[in-house]
N, C-alpha and C positions, 0 to 999 in steps of 0.2 A: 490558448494555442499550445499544438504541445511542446514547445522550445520552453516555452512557460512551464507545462507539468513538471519537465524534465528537470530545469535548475529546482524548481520546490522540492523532488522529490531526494535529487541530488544534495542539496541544503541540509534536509530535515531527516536524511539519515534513515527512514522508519525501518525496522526491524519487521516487520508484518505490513502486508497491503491486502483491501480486499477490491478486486475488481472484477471487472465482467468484459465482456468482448472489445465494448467501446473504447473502456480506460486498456486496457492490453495494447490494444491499437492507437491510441494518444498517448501512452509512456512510452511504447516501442523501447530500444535499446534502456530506456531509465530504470526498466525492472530487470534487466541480467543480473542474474547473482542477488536478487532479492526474495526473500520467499512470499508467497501470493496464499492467498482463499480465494479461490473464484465463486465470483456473485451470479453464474450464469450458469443454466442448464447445460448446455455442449460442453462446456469443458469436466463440470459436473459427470457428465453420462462417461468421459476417456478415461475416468479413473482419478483426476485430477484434486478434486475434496476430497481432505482428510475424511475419516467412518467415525471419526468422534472430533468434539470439541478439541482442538489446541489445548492443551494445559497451559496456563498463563505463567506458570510458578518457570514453565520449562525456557520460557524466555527473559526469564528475570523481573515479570510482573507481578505488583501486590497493589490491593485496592488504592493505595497513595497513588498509583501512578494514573490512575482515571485520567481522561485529558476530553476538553473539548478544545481543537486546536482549530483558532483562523490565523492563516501564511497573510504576511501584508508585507509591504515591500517596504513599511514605513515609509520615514522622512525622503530617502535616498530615491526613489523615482525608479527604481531597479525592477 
């Protein structure tokens, strides 16, 4: 649901999202003020992707930071 995306997104802070029309429209208001890569040709075509790869160094990333992340609500039921 996206009340759900929103607190994960809200939670986990990310510096970087990559979404496409779908998730744009299920974050709604959770991406203001975050920066995006769109995964989808239309926003692609407005100018919206970067013309090169991110530099990862320019966001404070080095190979240690690789992550495969699953959000669980744990014990708490939240």
């Amino acid at each position: 649901p996206c009340e759900r995306l929103g607190l994960v997104v809200g939670e986990a802070e990310p510096r970087l999202l990559q979404v496409d029309e779908t998730g744009r429209a299920a974050l709604g208001d959770a991406l203001s003020g975050r920066k995006t890569i769109a995964l989808d040709e239309a926003q692609m075509a407005n100018g919206s992707h970067p013309d090169s790869d991110i530099d990862p160094t320019a966001l404070g990333l080095t190979p240690r930071n690789l992550a495969y992340v699953i959000y669980t609500s744990g014990s708490t039921g939240t």
